[in-house]
N, C-alpha and C positions, 0 to 999 in steps of 0.2 A: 631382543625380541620386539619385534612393531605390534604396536595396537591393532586392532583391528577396525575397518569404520564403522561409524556409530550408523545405526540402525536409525531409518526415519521413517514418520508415518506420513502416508501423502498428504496430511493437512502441514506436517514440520516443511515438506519442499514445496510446497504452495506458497505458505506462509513465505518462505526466505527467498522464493524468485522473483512472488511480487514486490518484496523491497526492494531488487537490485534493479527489479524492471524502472520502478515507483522512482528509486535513485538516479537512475538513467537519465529518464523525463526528465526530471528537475533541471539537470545539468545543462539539458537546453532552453529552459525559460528565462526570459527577462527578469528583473527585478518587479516587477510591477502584477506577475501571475504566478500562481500557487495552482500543485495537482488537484483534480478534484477526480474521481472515475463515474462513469456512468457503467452500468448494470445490467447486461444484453438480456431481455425477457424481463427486466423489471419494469413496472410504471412512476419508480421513486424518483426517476432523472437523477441529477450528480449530486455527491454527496464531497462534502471536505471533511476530507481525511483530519480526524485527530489521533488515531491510531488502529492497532491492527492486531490479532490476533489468533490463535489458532485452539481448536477442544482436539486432542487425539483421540482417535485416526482419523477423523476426514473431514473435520468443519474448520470451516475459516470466518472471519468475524472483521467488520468494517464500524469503525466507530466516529462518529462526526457531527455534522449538521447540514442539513440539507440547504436549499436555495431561500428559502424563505426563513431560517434560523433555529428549524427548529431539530432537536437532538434527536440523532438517529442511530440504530444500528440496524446493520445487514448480518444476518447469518444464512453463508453459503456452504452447501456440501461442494468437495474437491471435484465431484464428478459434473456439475452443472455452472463449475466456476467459468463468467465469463466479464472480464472487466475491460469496459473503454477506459484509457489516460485522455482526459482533458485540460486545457490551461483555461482556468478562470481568473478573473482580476481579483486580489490582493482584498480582502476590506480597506477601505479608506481609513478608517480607526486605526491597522497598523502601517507603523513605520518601516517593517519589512515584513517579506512573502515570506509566510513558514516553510520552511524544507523538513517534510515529515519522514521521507524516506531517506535524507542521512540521519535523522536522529535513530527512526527501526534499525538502519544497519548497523550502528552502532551496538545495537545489542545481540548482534550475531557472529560465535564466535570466531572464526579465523579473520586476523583482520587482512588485509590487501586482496580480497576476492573484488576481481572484475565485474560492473555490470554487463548484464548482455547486452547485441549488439538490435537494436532497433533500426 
């Protein structure tokens, strides 16, 4: 007998496209730039990503720091989610660019799912 699929709340498929999108990005920056998203209707500008999250059914949650360093979080409902991918330069402090959306997808079960295609 097969499983049936598991049931998601549109903040669980927000939450997981934006990693694959977030993973995607990555894939095409240099060494020297790191994702950062900017927030269509917000006045925050971009924020680096330290990580991400979701509250079920329909919030999504952006954790990081902004441009001038200081600790930030976004909390979006699924319905008015609307994120730019931008590439920002690297701190000079680190020796390599975080890649935030392969560490997210690592935590998402099936593994060898494809990013989408941008």
């Amino acid at each position: 007998m097969q499983k049936p699929a598991e049931r998601k709340s549109p903040a669980k498929w927000a939450y997981e496209r934006l990693i694959l999108y977030i993973q995607n990005f990555e894939k095409q920056l240099d060494p020297e730039h790191e994702v950062a998203p900017g927030f269509a209707g917000a006045d925050a500008g971009v924020l680096r990503i330290e990580g991400m999250g979701y509250f079920d059914p329909d919030i999504v949650t952006f954790y990081g720091t902004d441009a001038r360093g200081a600790k930030t979080q976004l909390i979006q409902h699924v319905s008015q989610l609307a994120v730019i991918l931008c590439a920002m330069p690297k701190p000079t402090d680190r020796p390599e660019a975080t890649r935030i959306g392969f560490r997210l997808a690592a935590d998402l079960e099936p593994e060898g799912k494809e990013a989408p295609e941008t």
